[in-house]
Residue, then its C-alpha position, 0 to 999 in steps of 0.5 A: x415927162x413920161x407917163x408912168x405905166x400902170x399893170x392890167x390889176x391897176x386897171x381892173x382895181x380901178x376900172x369902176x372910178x374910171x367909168x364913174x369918171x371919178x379917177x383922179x386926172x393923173x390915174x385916168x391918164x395912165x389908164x388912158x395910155x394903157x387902154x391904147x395898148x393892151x386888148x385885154x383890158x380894153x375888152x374888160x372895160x367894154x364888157x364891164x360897161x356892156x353888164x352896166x348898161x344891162x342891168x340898167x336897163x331895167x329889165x330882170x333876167x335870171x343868171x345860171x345857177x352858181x354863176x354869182x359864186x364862179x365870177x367872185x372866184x374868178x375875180x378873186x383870182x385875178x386879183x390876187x385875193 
């Protein structure tokens, strides 16, 4: 049976149960195949675990002024929200 495709918003809603392994085995499948085909979403996840590994690492940086306020209104944007 064909796997159903899934839209990059999917992905992006779903991509912190993805690295958190927490997605349900049918989700992470779909995301799976996406990730074969789409550079878009495979940069978003590789950046998104990039920024985790940052800021886990322990070590505290200051981020450019207005930073915080243009990341939520831009992820806002791309969510549809």
């Amino acid at each position: 049976m064909a796997t159903k495709e899934i839209s990059c918003v999917e992905i992006w809603r779903e991509l912190s149960n993805y690295i958190d392994d927490e997605a349900e085995p049918a989700l992470r499948q779909r995301m799976d195949e996406h990730f074969k085909t789409c550079k878009h979403c495979v940069a978003v996840l590789d950046g998104t675990r990039n920024v985790i590994r940052l800021v886990g690492d322990g070590r505290a940086f200051d981020m450019p002024a207005g930073f915080s306020e243009r990341l939520k209104a831009s992820l806002a944007r791309k969510l549809g929200g």
